[in-house]
N, C-alpha and C positions, 0 to 999 in steps of 0.2 A: 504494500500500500504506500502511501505517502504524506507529503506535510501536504498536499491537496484535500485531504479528506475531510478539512473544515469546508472544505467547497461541496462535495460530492454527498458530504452527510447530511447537507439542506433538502438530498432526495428523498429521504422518509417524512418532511414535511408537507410531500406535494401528494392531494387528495385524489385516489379515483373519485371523477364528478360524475354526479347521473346525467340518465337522460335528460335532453331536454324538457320532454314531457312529465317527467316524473316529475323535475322542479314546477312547472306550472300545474300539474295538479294538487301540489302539495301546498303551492301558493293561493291556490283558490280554496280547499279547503283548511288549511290552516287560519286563513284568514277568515273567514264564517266563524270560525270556532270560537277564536278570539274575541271575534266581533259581539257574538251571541253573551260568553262569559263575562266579560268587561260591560255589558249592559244588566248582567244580575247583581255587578259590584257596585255600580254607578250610582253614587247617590242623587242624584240628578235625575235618575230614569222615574221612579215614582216607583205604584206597583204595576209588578210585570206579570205579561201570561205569555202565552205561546204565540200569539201574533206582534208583540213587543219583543219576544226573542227573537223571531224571524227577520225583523227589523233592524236588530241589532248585529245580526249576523252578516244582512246586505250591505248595512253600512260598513263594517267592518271590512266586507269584501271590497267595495269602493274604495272607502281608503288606505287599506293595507293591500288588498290582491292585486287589484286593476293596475293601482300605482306602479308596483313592484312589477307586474309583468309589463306594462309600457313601457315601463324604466329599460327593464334586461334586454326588450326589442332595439330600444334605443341606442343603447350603450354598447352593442356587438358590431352596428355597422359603423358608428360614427370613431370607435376606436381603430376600425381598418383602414378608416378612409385617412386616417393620419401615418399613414405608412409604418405602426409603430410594429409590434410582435400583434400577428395575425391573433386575433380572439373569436374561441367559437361559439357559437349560439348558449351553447349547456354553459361555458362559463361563465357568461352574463347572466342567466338566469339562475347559476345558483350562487352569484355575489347578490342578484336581485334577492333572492329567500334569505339567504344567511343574514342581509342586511335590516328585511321584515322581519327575520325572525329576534330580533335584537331591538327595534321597535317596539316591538308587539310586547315582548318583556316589560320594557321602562314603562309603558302605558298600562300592562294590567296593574304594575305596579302601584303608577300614578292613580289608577281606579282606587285598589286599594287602602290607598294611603289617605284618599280621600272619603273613605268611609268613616275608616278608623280615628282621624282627625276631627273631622267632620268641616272640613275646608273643603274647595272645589281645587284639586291643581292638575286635572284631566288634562285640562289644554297644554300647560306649561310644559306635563311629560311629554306632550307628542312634539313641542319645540323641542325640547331636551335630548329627545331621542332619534327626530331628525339632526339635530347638530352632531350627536354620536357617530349614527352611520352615516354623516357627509365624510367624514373624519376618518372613516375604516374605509368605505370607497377609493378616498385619495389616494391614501394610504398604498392599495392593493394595486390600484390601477395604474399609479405612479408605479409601483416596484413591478409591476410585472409585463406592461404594456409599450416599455423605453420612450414614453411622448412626454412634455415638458410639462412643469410642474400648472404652469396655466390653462394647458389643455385639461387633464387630470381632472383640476378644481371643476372645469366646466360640466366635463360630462358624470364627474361624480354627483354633482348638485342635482341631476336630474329625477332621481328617484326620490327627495325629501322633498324638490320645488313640487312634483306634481302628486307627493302624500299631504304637503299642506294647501293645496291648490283645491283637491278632490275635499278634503276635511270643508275647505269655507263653502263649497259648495253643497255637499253635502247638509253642513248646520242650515244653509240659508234655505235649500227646499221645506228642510220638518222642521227649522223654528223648533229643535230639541233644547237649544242650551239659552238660556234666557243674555239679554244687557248687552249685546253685541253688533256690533254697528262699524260704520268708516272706522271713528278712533278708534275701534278694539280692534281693527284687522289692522291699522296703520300699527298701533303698539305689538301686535304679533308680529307684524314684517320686521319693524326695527329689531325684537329681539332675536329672532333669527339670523339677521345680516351681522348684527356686532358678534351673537356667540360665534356664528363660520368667521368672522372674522378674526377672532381669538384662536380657533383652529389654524385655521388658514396658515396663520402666523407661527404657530407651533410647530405646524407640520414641515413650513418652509428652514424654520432653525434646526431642525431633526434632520433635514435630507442633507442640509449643510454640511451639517457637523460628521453624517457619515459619507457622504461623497470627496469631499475637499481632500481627504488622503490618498485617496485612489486615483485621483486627479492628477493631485502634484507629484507622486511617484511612478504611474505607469499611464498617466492621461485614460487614463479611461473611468466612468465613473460608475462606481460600487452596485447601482439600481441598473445602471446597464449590463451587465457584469449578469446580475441576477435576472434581470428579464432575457438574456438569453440563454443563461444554463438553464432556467424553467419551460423555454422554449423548444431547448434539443431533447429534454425528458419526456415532453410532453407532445408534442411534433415531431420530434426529430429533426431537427432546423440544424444547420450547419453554420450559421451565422457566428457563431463563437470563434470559429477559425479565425475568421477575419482580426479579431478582437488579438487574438494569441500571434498571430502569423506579426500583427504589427511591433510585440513585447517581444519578439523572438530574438534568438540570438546563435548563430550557427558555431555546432561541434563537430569534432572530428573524432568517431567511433570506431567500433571492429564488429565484424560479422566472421562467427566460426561455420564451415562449410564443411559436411559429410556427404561424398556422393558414392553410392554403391550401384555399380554400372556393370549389367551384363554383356554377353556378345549382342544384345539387339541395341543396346543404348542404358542409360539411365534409369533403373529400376526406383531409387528412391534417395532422396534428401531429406537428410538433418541437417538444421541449422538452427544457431544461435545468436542472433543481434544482439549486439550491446545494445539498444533502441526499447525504451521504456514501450508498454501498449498501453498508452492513457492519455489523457487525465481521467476521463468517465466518457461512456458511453459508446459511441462510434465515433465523437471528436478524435481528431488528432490520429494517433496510434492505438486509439480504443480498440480497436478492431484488426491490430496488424498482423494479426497470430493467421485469421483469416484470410486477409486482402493477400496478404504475401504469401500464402501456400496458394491462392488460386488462380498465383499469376504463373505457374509454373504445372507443366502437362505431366508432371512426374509424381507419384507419392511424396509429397512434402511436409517434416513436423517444422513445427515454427518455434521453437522451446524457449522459453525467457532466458537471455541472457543478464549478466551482471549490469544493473541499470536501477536507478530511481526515477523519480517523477521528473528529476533536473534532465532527463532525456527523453521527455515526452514529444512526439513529432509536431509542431505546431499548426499541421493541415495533415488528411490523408494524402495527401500529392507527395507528401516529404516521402513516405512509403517505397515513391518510382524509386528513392536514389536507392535505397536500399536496397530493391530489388536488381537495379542495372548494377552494382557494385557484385551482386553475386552470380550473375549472367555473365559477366566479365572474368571474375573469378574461376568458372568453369571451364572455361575455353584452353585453359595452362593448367589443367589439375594434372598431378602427377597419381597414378594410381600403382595399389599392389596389392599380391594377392596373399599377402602374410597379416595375422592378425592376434591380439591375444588374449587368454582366456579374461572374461570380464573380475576383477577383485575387488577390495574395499581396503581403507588406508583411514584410521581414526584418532584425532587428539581432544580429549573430555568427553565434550557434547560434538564437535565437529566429524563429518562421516563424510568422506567422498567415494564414491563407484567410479572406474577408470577400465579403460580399455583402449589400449595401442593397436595404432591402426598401420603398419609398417613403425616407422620412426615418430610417428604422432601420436598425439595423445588425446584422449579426451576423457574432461574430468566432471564431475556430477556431484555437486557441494549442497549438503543438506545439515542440519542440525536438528531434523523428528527424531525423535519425539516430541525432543522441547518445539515450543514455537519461535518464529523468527521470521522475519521478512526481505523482503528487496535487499540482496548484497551489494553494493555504490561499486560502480562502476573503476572508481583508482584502485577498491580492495579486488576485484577481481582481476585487473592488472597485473599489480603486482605478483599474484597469483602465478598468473599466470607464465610473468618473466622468470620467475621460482621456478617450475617445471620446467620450463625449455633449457636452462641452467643444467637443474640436477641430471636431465633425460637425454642432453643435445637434439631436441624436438625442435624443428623449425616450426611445427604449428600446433599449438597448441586450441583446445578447444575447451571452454569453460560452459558450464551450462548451472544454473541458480534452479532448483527442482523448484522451488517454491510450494510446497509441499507441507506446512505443518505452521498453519494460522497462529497468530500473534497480535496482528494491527502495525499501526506505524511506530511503536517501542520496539519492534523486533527487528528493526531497520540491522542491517550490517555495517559502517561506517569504520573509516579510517581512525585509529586508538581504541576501537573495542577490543575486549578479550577474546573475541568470537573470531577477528583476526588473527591473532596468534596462533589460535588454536588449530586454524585453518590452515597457514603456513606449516604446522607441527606436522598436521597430517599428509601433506604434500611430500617435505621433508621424508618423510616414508616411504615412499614410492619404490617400489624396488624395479627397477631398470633394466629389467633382462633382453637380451638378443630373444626373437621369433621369427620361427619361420612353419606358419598353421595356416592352411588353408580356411576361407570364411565362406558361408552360407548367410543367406537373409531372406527375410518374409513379412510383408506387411500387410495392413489390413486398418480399413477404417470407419465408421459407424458416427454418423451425425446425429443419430438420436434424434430423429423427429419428434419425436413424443415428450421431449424434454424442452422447457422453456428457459429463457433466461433466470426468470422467478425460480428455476430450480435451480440457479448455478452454473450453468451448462452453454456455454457460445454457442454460435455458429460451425463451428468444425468437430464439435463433440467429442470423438475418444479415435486416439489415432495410435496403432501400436507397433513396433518393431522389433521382428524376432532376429537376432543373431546368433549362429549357430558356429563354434569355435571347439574343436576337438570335442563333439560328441557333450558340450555342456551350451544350455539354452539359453541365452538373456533374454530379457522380454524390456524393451524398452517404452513404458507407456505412456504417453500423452493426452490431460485431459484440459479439454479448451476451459479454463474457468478461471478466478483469480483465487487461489490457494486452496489449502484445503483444511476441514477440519483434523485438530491436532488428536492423532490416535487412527484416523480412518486410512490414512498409506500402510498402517500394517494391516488392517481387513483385509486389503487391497492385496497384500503381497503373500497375505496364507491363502486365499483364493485362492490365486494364481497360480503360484508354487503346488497347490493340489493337482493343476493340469499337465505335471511334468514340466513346467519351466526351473530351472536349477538357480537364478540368479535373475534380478530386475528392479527397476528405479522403479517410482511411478513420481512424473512432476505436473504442471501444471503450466500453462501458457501466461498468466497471469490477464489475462484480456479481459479489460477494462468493460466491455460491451453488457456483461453481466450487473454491472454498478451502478445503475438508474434505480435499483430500487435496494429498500432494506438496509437505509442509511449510507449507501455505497460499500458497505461489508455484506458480501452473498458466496463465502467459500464451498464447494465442493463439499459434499458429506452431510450438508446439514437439512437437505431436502432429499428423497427420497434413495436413501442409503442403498438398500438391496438391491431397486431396480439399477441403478447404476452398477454396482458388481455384476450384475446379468451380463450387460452390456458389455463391460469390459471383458469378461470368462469366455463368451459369445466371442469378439472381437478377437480376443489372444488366442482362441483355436483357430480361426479362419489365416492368421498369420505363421502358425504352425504350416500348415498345408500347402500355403507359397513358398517355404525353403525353397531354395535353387542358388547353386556357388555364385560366386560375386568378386568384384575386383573393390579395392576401397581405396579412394583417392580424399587428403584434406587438406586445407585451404584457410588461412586466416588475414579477411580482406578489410583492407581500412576503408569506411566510409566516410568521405569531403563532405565537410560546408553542409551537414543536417542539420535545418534548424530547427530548434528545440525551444522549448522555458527557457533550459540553459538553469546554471545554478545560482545567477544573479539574479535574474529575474523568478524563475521559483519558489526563492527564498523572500526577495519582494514584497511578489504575491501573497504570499503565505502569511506574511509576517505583518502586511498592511489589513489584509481581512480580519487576523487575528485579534489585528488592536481596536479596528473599528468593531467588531465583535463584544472586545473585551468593553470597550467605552459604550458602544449600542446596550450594552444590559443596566447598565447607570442611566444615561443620559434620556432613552428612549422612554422609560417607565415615569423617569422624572416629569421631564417635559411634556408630555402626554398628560400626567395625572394632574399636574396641576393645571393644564391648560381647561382641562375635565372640571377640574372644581370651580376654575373661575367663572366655566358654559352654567353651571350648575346655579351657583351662586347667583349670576346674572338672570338666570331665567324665572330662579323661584323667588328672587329679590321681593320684598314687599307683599308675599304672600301668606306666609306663617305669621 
């Protein structure tokens, strides 16, 4: 995972919305209901029967339903026509309800209150509680729709202009509420105008105070930021690229390359990008575990290599280089037909899987059982200059299983001990001369039946059998971002039951899973078994493709990717953070008092 996941954890915020029509029946009858109870509370009604409730319910529906659904009609086109984030029907209608239904509250309220007092302040609540929801509209519409704080004001207003608009109309046909006239409709306008103007004002110093950082350190501001990561969740809008591609800052990475090539051609690739697949969703490299196996006509695993968030691709286009960088690569691979048996080499918690492929190496760096996350890219460097050292290995190839959940504490970084540890076990390696003929067989299963909501990407479970003096590796790939801690050994006594002797099982880490469940959805935590199916299923069908194989490796620098970068990343991170940090003081502050002063002003001279 990453320092992003203050970004990506705003995903369990974002509601499935109903239908359209569900919102609008639940606005017509909500509003009856209200209408009806708030005339049993009213002391103003007199005595009531059943045609006085009925009355009470129409009105009701007039002022709270009608309004509210005119409003949501209103509010859906006039926010598109402002070119801001496309809004659809269902979500105007159920800001229209959610905003009735907040209403509708403060005034039974206000009914009540006026019983129990025995004062009238009926009216006052439905001021009070139209200035509430102009204030939550703003609010919502500003953060999620990217259009300027005057537009917002405008079309926010429209739901409370035409709930107190229907209200006078309403009182003047049934003459229900006694003493009201010009000057009591002029003194209702006034306090309406000065309370949204109190808001207004609130709301304008709250957007300030969180935009202004985001501004002056990466120009972009914090509500735009957020009306478009709301928009690729909920859309799929790609517009955030643009936002990223301008913060961007170009790296120079490595891609490790495994090609196992028969007499007809290339039977299958592994590989390993140092190229994060994120930030979230299908943005960026969310999805490059995918895009970059299906750019190639070959069995292809896409395996995470050693990278954080600080190499996330800042557009999928970044992806091409990646891809021409190992196109390129392939054209000069040197191949051989010696290979060796797959081992394991451990210091404390750290475990790496390794198998030489002639004079190369490739290494498989885990710490499951414990948890642990993303290994940074310098630690698997030097890693990897380690091995080519100890081996005389021109190419080394590092692969981050990713395997055994943690969150962003279980980062690998340059001064941990989890370094050292890693180094210790490299250090191990024993380095012998081979000369063993190699077999391979792969096999892959996308698991239609499985959704993101399970865990499970786009490429679903990809496996690769190698067969080395009569012992089997199963090398398994599953598209997801990590996995639950404890579920890779399920996974490996399984397997191990089908006569495989030896096998990793890692994890692509792709992003594409992350739009929901707070941006943490590891592998394991949704339907366990059927997944072992799949895999048991999968790892026989790669048994049965055995067939000898030549194995040629490759480790190719990728130019000028641009990424976050660690400048910008860190930035990021650290500017959301603060505004974050100051948003939980400031927002509650300013808001509540701004709330007392609406309050105070409305019921002023009433009690």
């Amino acid at each position: 995972m990453s320092s992003t996941d203050s970004v990506m954890g705003l995903s369990k915020y974002i509601l499935t919305l109903p239908k359209t029509k569900i919102s609008l029946f639940t606005m017509v009858f909500l509003s009856f209901i209200i209408g009806s109870v708030s005339f049993l509370i009213d002391p103003t009604s007199g005595n009531s029967n059943g045609l006085d409730l009925l009355y009470g319910g129409t009105a009701g529906f007039l002022i709270f339903g009608l309004s509210s659904i005119m409003s949501g009609a209103i509010t859906q086109p006039w926010v598109n026509s402002l070119k801001g984030r496309k809004m659809k029907m269902k979500q105007s209608m159920f800001l229209s309800l959610f905003s009735m239904g907040i209403i509708s509250i403060i005034y039974i309220l206000g009914c009540g209150f006026s019983t129990i007092l025995n004062i009238n302040i009926i009216l006052n609540s439905i001021i009070f509680g139209c200035a509430v929801i102009f204030a939550i509209r703003t609010l919502i519409i500003r953060g999620t729709s990217n259009i300027n704080l005057i537009n917002s004001v405008m079309i926010s207003a429209t739901q409370p202009v035409l709930i107190i608009s229907m209200m006078i109309v309403v009182v003047f046909l049934t003459s229900r509420l006694d003493n009201i006239g010009y000057f009591s409709i002029f003194g209702l306008l006034l306090k309406v105008l000065i309370a949204s103007s109190i808001l207004i004002f609130a709301i304008y110093s709250f957007v300030l105070v969180i935009e202004s950082p985001m501004k002056k350190n990466l120009g972009v501001g914090a509500l735009e930021l957020l009306s478009l990561f709301i928009s690729h969740i909920t859309e799929g809008s790609m517009a955030l690229e643009e936002i990223f591609e301008e913060i961007g800052e170009p790296v120079d990475t490595l891609v490790g390359i495994i090609s196992f090539k028969t007499s007809k051609g290339i039977k299958a690739l592994f590989l390993s990008p140092c190229v994060h697949p994120g930030p979230v969703g299908i943005i960026g490299g969310g999805n490059m575990p995918t895009t970059l196996a299906n750019s190639f006509e070959h069995f292809t695993m896409v395996n995470h290599g050693p990278s954080t968030h600080d190499f996330n691709p800042v557009s999928s286009k970044e992806i091409v280089k990646v891809e021409k960088t190992i196109k390129n690569a392939l054209k000069d691979i040197e191949y051989s037909d010696n290979a060796s048996e797959f081992f394991r080499v451990s210091e404390n918690h750290a475990n790496i899987g390794a198998q030489f492929f002639g004079k190369d190496l490739l290494l498989l760096a885990t710490f499951a059982p414990k948890g642990f996350d993303d290994i940074d890219f310098g630690v698997g460097l030097s890693l990897i200059n380690l091995a080519k050292s100890k081996c005389a290995s021109n190419n080394v190839i590092l692969v981050d299983c990713h395997n055994s959940f943690k969150g962003e504490s279980g980062r690998v970084l340059p001064g941990n001990k989890e370094v050292f540890d890693l180094m210790g076990a490299v250090e191990k390696i024993d380095c012998k001369s081979i000369s063993n003929g190699i077999k391979a067989g792969c096999a892959y299963d996308i698991m239609e039946d499985f959704s993101k909501e399970d865990g499970i990407g786009y490429s679903g479970i990809k496996v690769l059998i190698l067969e080395v003096k009569n012992q089997k590796t199963a090398y398994i790939l599953i598209d997801g971002n990590n996995m639950v801690i404890g579920y890779r050994q399920e996974i490996i006594d399984r397997v191990k039951s089908l006569g495989i002797d030896a096998l990793e099982v890692m994890t692509t880490d792709t992003h594409s899973v992350n739009t929901l469940a707070g941006g943490h959805n590891p592998v394991g935590k949704y339907k366990k078994e059927a997944i072992l199916e799949h895999i048991a299923d999968c790892t026989k069908k790669a048994i049965l493709d055995l067939e000898p194989v030549r194995v040629g490796c490759k480790s190719a620098r990728i130019e000028n990717l641009n990424t976050l970068g660690p400048t910008n990343s860190t930035e990021l991170v650290s500017t959301i953070s603060s505004i974050v940090a100051v948003s939980k003081i400031i927002a509650p502050l300013i808001l509540l008092l701004a709330v007392f002063f609406v309050f105070i002003w409305t019921f002023y001279g009433t009690f």
